[in-house]
C-alpha beads as a LAMMPS data file, in Angstrom:
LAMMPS data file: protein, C-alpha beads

156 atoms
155 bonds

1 atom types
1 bond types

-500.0 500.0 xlo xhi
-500.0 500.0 ylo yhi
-500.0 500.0 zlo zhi

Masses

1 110.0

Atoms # bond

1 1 1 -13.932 -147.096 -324.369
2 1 1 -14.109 -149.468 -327.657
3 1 1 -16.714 -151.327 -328.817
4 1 1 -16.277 -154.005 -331.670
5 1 1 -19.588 -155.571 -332.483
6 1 1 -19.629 -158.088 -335.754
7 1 1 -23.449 -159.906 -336.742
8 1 1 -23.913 -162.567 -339.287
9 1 1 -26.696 -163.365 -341.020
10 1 1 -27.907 -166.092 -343.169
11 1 1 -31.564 -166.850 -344.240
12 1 1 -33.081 -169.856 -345.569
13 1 1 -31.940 -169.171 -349.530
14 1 1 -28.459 -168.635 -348.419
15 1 1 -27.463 -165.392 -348.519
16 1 1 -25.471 -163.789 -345.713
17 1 1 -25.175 -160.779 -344.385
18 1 1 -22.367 -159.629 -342.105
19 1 1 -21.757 -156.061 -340.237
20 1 1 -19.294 -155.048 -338.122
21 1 1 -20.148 -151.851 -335.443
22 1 1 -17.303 -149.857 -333.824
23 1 1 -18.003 -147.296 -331.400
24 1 1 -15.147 -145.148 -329.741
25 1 1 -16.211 -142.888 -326.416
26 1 1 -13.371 -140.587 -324.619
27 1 1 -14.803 -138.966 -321.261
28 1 1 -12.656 -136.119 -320.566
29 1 1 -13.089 -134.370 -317.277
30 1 1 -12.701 -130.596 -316.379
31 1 1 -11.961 -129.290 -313.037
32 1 1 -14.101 -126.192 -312.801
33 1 1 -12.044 -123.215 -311.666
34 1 1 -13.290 -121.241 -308.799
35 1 1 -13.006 -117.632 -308.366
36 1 1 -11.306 -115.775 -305.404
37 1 1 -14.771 -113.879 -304.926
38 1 1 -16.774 -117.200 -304.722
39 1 1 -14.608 -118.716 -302.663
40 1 1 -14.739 -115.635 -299.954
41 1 1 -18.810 -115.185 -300.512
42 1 1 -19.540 -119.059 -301.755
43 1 1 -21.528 -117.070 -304.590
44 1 1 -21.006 -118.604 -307.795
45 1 1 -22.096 -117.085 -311.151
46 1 1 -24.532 -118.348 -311.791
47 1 1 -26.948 -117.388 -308.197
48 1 1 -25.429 -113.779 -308.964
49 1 1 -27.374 -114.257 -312.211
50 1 1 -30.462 -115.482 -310.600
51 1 1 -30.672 -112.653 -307.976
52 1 1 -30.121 -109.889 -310.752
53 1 1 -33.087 -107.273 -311.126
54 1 1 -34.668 -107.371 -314.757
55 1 1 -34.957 -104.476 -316.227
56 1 1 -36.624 -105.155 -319.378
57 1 1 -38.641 -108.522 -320.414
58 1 1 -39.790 -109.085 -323.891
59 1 1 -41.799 -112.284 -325.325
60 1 1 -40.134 -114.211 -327.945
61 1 1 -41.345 -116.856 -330.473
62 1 1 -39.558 -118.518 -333.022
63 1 1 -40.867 -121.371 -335.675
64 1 1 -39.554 -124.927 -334.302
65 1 1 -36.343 -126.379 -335.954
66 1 1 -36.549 -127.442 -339.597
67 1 1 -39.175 -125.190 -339.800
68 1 1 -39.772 -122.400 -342.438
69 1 1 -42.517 -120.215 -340.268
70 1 1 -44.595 -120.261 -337.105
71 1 1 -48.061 -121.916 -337.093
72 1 1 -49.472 -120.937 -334.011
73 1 1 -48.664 -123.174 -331.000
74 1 1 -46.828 -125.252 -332.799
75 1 1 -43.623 -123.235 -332.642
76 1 1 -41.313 -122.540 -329.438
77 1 1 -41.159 -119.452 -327.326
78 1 1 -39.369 -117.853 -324.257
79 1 1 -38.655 -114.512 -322.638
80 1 1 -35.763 -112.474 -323.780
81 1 1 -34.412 -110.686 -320.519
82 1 1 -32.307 -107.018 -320.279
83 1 1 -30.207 -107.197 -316.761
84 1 1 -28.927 -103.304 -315.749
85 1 1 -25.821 -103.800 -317.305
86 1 1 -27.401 -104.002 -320.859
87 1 1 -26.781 -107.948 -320.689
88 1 1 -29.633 -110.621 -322.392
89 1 1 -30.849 -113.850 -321.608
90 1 1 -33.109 -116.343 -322.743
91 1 1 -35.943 -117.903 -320.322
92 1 1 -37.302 -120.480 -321.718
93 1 1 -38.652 -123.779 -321.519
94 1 1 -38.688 -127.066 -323.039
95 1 1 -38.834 -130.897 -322.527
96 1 1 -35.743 -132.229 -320.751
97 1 1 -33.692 -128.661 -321.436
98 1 1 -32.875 -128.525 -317.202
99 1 1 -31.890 -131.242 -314.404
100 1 1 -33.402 -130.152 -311.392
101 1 1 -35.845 -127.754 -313.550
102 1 1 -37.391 -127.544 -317.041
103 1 1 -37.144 -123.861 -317.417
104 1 1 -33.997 -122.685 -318.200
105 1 1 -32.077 -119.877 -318.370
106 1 1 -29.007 -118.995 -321.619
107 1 1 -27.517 -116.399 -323.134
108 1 1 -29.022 -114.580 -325.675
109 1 1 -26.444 -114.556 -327.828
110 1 1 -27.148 -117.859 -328.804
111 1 1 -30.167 -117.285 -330.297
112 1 1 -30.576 -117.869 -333.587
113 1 1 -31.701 -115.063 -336.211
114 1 1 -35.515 -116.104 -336.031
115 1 1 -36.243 -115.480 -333.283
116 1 1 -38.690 -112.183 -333.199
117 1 1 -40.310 -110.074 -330.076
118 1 1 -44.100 -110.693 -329.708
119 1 1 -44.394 -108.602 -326.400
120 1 1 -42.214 -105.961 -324.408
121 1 1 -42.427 -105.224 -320.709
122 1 1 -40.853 -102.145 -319.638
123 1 1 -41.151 -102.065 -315.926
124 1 1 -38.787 -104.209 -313.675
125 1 1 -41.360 -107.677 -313.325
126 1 1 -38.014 -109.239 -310.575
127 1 1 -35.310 -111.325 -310.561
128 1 1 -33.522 -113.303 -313.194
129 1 1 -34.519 -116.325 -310.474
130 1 1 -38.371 -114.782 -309.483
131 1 1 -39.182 -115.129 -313.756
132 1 1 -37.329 -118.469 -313.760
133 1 1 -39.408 -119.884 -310.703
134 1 1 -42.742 -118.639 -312.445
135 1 1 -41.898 -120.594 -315.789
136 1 1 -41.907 -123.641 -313.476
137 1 1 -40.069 -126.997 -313.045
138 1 1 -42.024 -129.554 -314.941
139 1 1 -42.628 -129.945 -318.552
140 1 1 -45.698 -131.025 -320.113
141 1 1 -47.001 -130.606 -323.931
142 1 1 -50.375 -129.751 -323.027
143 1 1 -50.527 -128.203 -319.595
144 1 1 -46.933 -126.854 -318.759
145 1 1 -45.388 -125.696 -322.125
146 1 1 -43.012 -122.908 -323.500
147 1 1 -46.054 -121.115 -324.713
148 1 1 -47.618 -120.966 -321.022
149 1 1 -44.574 -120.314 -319.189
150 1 1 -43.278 -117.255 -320.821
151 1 1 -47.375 -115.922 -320.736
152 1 1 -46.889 -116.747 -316.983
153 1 1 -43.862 -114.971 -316.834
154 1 1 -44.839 -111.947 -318.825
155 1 1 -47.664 -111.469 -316.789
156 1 1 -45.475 -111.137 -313.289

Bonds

1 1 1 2
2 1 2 3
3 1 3 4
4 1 4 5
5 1 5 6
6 1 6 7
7 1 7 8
8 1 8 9
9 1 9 10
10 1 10 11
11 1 11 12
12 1 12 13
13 1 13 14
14 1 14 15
15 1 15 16
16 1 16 17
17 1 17 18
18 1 18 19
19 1 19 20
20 1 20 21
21 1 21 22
22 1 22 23
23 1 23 24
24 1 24 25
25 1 25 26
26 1 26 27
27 1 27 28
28 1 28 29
29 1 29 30
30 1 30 31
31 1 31 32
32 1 32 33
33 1 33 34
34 1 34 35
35 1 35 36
36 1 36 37
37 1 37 38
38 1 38 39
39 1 39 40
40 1 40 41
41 1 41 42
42 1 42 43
43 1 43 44
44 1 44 45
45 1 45 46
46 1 46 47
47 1 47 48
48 1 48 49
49 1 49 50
50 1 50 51
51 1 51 52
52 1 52 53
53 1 53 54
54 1 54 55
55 1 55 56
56 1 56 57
57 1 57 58
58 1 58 59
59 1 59 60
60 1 60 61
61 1 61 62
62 1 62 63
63 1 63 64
64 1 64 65
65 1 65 66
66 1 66 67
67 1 67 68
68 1 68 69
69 1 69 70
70 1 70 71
71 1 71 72
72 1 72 73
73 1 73 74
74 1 74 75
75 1 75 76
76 1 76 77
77 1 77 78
78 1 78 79
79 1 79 80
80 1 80 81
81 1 81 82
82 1 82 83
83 1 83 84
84 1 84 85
85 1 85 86
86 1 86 87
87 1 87 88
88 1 88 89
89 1 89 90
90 1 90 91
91 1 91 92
92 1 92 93
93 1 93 94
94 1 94 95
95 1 95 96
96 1 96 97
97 1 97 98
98 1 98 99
99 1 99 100
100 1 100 101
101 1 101 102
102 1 102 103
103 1 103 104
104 1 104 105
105 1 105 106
106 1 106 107
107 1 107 108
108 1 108 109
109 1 109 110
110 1 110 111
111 1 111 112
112 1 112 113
113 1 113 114
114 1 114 115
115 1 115 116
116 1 116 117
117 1 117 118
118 1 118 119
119 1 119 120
120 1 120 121
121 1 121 122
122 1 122 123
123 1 123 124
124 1 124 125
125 1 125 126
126 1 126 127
127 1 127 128
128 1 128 129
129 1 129 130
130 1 130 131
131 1 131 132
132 1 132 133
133 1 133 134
134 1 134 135
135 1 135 136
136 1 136 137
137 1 137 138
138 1 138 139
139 1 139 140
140 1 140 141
141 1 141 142
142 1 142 143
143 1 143 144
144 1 144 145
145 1 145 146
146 1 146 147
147 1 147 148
148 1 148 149
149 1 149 150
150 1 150 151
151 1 151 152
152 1 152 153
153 1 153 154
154 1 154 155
155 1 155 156
């Protein structure tokens, strides 16, 4: 897709002012490639995921983007998950992060460096999907935020 946009401008002393706007879009589409094992089962990755025991939960906080520290709530936090097989992920919530739910669930290897453990949780608390389900669907600032959902989902 193109788009070619040119304004004009004149006011009453006579000056003009002209601008010209182009915007270019490509959409490129990806066939997703299905495995052998989800088509026999119909399990994709990502409900093996959800329906993994935890083994290890830890509380994470980090200060919000841009800036240099943490001032209390006004910062952004999540639960950092262990899985048996030693792999992390990131529950955590946030305004628009999800489709169907605001709590969402990503590798922890994206993480940046500032993020740092506030709580740990040794015993097994559920599933990858039982934590996600506590941390809840909706977002709100006030009443439903990152800081409430991982307390919810530490205390499980």
């Amino acid at each position: 897709m193109l788009l070619l946009a040119a304004v004009e401008a004149s006011s009453s002393g006579g000056e003009s002012l002209s601008l010209c706007v182009i915007i270019s879009s490509t959409r490129k589409t990806t066939k997703k490639k299905i495995t052998n094992y989800e088509r026999k089962t119909g399990e994709t990755k990502l409900t093996r995921l959800y329906n993994q025991p935890v083994y290890e939960a830890e509380r994470v906080k980090r200060p919000f983007k841009g800036w240099s520290r943490e001032w209390g709530p006004l910062s952004h936090s999540g639960v950092r998950v262990t899985l048996e097989d030693g792999s992390q992920w990131l529950i955590h919530k946030g305004n628009e992060y999800g489709k169907s739910s605001q709590t969402v669930v990503v590798d922890a290897r994206h993480m940046g460096p500032r993020w740092r453990v506030r709580r740990r949780h040794w015993t097994s608390p559920g599933t990858v999907g039982d934590l996600v389900a506590v941390g809840g669907s909706r977002y709100n600032r006030f009443f439903d935020n990152c800081h409430l959902a991982s307390r919810r989902i530490m205390r499980q």
